[in-house]
C-alpha positions as CSV (number, residue, x, y, z in Angstrom):
1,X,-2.0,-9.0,-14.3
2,X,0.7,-5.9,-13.9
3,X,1.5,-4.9,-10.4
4,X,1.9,-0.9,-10.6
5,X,3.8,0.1,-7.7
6,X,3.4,3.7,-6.8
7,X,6.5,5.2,-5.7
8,X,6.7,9.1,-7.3
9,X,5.9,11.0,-3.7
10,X,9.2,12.9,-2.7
11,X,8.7,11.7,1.3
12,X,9.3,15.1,2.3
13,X,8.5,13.7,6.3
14,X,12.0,12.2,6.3
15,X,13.5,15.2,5.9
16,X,17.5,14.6,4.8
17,X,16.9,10.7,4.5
18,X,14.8,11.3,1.3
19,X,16.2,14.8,0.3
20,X,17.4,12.9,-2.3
21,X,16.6,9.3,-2.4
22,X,13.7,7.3,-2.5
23,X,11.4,6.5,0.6
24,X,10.7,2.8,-0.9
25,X,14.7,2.0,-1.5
26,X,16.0,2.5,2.1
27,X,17.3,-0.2,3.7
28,X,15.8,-2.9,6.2
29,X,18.4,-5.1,6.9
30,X,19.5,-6.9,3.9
31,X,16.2,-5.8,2.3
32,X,14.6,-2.3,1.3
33,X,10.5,-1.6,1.6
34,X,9.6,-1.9,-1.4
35,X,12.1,-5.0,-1.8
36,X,10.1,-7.2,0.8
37,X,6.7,-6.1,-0.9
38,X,8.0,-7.3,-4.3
39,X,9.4,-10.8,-2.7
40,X,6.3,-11.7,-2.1
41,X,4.2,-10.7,-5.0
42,X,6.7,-12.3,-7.5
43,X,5.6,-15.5,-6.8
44,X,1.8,-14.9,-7.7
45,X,1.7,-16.7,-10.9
46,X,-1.1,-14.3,-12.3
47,X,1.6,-11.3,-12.0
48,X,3.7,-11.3,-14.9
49,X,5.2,-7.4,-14.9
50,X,6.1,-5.0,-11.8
51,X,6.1,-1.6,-13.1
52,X,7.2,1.2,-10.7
53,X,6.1,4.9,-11.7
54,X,8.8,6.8,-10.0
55,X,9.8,10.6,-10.5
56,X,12.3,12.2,-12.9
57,X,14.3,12.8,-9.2
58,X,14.6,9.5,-8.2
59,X,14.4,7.3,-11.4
60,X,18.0,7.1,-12.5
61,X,18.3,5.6,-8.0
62,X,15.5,3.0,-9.5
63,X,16.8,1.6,-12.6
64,X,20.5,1.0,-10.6
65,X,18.7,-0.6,-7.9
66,X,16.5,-3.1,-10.7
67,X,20.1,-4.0,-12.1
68,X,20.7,-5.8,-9.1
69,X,17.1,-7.6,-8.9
70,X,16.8,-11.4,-9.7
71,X,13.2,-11.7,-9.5
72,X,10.9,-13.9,-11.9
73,X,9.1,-11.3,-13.4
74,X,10.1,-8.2,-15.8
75,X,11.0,-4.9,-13.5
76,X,10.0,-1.7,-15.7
77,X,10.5,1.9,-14.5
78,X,8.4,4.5,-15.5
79,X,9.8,8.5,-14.8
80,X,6.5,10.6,-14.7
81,X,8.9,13.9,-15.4
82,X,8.6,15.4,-12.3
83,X,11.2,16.8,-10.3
84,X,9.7,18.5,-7.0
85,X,7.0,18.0,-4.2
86,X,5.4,21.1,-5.4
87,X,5.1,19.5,-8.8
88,X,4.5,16.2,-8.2
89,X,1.5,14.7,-10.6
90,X,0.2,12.2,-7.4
91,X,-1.1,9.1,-7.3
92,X,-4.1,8.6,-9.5
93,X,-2.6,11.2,-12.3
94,X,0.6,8.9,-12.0
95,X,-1.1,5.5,-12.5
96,X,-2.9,7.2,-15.5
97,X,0.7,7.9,-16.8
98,X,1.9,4.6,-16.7
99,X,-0.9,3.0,-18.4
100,X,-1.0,5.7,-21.2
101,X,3.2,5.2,-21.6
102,X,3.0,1.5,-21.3
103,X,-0.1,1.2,-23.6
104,X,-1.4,-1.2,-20.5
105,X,-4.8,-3.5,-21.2
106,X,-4.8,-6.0,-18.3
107,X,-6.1,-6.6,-15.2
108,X,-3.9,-4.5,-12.1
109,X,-2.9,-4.4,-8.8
110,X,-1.8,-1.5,-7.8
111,X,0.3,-0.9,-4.4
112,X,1.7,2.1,-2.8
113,X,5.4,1.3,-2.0
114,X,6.6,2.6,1.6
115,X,4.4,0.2,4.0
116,X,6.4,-2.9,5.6
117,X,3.7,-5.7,4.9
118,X,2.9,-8.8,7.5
119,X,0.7,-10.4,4.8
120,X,0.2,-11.9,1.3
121,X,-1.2,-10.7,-1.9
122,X,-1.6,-13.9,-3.1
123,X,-5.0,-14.3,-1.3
124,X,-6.0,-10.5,-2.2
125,X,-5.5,-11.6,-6.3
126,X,-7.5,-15.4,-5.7
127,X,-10.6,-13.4,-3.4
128,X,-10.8,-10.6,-7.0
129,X,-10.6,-13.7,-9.4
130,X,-13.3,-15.3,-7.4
131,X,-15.7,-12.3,-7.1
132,X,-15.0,-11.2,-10.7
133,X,-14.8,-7.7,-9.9
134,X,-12.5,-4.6,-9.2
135,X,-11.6,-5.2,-5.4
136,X,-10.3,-3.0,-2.0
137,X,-8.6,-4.5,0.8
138,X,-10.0,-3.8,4.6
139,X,-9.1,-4.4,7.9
140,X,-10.6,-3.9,11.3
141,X,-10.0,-0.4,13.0
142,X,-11.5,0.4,16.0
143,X,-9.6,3.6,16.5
144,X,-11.5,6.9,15.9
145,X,-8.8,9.1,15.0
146,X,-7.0,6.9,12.8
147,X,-10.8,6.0,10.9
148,X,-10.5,9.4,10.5
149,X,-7.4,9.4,8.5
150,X,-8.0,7.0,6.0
151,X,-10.9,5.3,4.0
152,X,-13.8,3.5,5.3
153,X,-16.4,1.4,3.7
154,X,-19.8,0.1,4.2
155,X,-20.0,-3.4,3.1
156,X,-23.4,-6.2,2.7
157,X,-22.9,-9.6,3.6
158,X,-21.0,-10.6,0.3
159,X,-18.6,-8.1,1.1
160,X,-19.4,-5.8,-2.0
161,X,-18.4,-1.9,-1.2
162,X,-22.1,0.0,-0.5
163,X,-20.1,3.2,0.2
164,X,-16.5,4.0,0.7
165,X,-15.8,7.8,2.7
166,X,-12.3,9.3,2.6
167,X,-11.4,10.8,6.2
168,X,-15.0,10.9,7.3
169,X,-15.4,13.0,10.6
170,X,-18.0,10.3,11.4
171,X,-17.2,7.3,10.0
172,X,-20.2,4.6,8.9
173,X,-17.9,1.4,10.0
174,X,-15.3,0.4,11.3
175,X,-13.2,-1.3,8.3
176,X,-10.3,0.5,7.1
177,X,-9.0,0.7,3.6
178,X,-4.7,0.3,3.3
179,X,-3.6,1.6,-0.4
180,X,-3.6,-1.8,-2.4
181,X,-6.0,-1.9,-5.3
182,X,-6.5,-4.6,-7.9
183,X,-8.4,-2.9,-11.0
184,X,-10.0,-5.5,-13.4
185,X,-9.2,-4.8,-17.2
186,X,-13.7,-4.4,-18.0
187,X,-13.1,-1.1,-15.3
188,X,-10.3,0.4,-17.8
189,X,-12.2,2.7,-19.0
190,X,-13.9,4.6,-16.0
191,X,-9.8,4.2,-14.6
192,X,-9.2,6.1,-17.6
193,X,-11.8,8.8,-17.6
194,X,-11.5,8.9,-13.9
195,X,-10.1,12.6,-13.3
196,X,-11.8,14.2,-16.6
197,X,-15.0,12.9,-15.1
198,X,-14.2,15.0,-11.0
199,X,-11.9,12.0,-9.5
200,X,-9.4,12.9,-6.6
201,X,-5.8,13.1,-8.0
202,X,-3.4,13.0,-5.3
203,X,-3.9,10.3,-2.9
204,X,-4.5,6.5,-4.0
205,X,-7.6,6.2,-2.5
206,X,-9.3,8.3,-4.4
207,X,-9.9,6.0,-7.7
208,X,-10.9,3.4,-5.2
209,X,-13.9,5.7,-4.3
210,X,-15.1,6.6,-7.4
211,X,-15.1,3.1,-8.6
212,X,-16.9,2.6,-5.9
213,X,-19.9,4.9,-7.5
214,X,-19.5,4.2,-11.1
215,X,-19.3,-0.2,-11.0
216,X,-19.6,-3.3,-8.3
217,X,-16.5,-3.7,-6.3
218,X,-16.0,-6.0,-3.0
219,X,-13.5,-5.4,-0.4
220,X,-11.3,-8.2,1.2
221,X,-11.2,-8.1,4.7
222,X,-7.4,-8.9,6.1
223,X,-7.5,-11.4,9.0
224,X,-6.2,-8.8,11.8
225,X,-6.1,-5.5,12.8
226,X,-3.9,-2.7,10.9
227,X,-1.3,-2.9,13.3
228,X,-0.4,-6.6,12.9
229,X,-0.6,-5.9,9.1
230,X,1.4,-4.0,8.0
231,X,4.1,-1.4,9.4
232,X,3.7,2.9,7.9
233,X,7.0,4.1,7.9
234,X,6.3,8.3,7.8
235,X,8.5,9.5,9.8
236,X,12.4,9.1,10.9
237,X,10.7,7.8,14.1
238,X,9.0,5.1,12.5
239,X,11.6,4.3,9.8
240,X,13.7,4.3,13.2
241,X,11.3,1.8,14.7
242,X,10.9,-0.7,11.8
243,X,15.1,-0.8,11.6
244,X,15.2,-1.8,15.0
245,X,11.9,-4.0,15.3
246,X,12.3,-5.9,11.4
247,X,16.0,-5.8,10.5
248,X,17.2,-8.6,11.3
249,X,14.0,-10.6,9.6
C-alpha cells in the first residue's frame, strides 16, 4: 500500500507564513504537520512508500526536508509543475498525477497533509482489509454549520456508504467525512477515469463521492468527535493555537 500525501495547495490563509513555504513543513515543536502524520503511518507494516505530490513552488523545500528523514519506508516527491494558487491542478487532478508519473498499481491511502492528527491509521488500513473495499473515515458531528462545510454520509448497519453529500445545506446524518481515503487497487480504474467521466477536481472529497456512486465502499467511524481528533490548522490563529496547545508534545 502507497500513502499519497497531498500537499500541492499554496495555503494562501497564512498569508506571509506560507508565501513561500509549505503549510505541511512548519514547525510544531521539534516536529512539523505533516512530520507527526508520517510518524505514525510508518509503522503500518502494509505501507511500504510515502509519496508526497507537492508543487513546482515548494518541491525543491520538500526534497531538503526528506534528506533529513529516517523513517522505515521510501520518501518520494512528486512536483505536479505548478507554480501559483491560480494554477494549481487540486487535489483529485494531483493524485491522478502522481499515479500516472509513478506508474502506481497498488492499493492507497491517501491523506491530505496540514491536519494535526490525535489518532491512528493503523486501525483505518485493518477495518479496509477487513471489509475488502475502498473505504472513508467518519466521525460524529453534531454541529450544523460545520456539517455544512464538509462531507456527510448515510451509512446501513455494516457501515457501507448509501450516500455521501459534499456541503449539504440539509445534511442526511450526522457523520462527518475528514480527507483520509484508502483506494483499493480493483477501484483503479474508475480513480483513473474519475474526472473524464464529471468528477470534482479540486477538493479531496470529491473522488470519495463519486466512488461512492460507481462501487461499494464503507466508512470507518473514529471513536470521538472531530474536535478530539484531529486539529485544522487554516489560519495563523489556529497554526497559533496548535504551537501553543501541542508543542511541547
Amino acid at each position: 500500500m502507497k500513502n499519497i500525501v497531498i500537499a500541492a495547495g499554496y495555503a494562501t490563509r497564512l498569508g506571509e507564513l506560507t508565501k513561500n513555504f509549505p503549510k505541511p513543513l512548519l514547525k510544531i515543536g521539534e516536529s512539523t504537520i505533516l512530520g507527526r502524520m508520517l510518524d505514525d503511518i510508518d509503522a503500518i507494516p502494509e505501507i511500504d512508500e510515502h509519496i508526497i505530490i507537492t508543487n513546482h513552488k515548494f518541491a525543491g523545500i520538500f526534497e531538503e526536508w526528506a534528506k533529513s528523514l529516517s523513517y522505515q519506508k521510501k520518501v518520494t516527491i512528486v512536483d505536479d509543475g505548478t507554480e501559483t494558487n491560480d494554477t494549481r491542478l487540486g487535489a483529485v487532478c494531483d493524485l491522478l498525477y502522481a499515479i500516472d508519473k509513478l506508474k502506481i498499481d497498488d492499493d492507497m491511502l491517501v491523506v491530505a497533509a496540514d491536519n494535526l492528527l490525535f489518532f491512528s491509521f493503523a486501525d483505518f488500513v485493518k477495518f479496509a482489509k477487513e471489509k475488502g473495499s475502498s473505504c472513508i473515515m467518519c466521525h460524529e458531528q453534531k454541529e450544523l454549520a460545520k456539517l455544512q462545510r464538509t462531507g456527510v454520509v448515510v451509512l446501513d448497519e455494516n457501515n457501507r456508504v448509501l450516500n455521501m453529500e459534499e456541503k449539504p445545506q440539509n445534511p442526511k446524518s450526522t457523520w462527518a467525512v475528514p480527507p483520509f481515503y484508502i483506494y483499493l487497487k480493483k477501484d483503479l480504474d474508475l480513480v483513473l477515469r474519475s474526472v473524464e467521466n464529471g468528477c470534482g477536481k479540486d477538493a479531496p472529497g470529491n473522488l470519495a463521492h463519486y466512488l461512492c456512486e460507481h462501487t461499494t465502499m464503507h466508512a470507518w467511524k473514529m471513536a470521538g468527535t472531530g474536535e478530539n481528533l484531529r486539529f485544522d490548522i487554516g489560519s495563523l490563529d489556529t497554526y497559533k493555537e496548535a504551537c501553543e496547545k501541542y508543542g511541547t508534545e
